[in-house]
N, C-alpha and C positions, 0 to 999 in steps of 0.2 A: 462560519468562522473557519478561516485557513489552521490548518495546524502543521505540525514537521515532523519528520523522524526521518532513521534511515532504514534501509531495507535488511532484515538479518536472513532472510530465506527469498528464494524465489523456485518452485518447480516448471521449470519449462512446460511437461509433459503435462501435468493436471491444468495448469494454467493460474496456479496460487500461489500465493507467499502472505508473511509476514514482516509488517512493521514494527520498532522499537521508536514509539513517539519518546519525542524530547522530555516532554513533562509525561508524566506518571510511568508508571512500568508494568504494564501489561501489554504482552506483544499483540498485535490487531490483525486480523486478517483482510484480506485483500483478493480479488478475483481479476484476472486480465483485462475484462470486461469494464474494469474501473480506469483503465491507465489513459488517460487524457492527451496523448502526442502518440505517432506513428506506432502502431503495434508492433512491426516488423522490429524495431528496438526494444526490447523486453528488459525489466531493470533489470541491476544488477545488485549483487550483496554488497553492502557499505554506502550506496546512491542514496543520498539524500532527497526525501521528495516533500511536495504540501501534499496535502488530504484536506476532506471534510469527513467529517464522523458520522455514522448510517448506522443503523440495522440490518442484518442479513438472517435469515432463519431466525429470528426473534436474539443474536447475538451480533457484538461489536463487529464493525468493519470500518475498513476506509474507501473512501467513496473518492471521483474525480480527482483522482492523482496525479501532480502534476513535477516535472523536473525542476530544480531550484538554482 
């Protein structure tokens, strides 16, 4: 199931950020490894993206992230 938020963080250097999904509020993490179009584009803060919802280390993440 697609879902949406926008991006509130992104570190270039570690290669992670955080999402603020639409519905609920808990920000979700995110690894570059997930970003589904050209890596060399890396989001940005405010970019709205889709996600699907995953587990990473036995916590929240967002998985195949896509621009919207």
């Amino acid at each position: 199931m697609k879902l949406f938020g926008t991006v509130q963080s992104f570190d270039t250097i570690k290669g992670q950020g955080e999402i603020k999904p639409e519905v609920g509020s808990d920000l979700i993490h995110f690894e570059k490894s997930a970003i589904k179009w050209d890596k060399d584009r890396l989001p940005t803060v405010g970019q709205r993206l889709s996600y699907e919802a995953g587990t990473a280390n036995n916590a929240p993440c967002a998985l195949n992230l896509q621009t919207v």
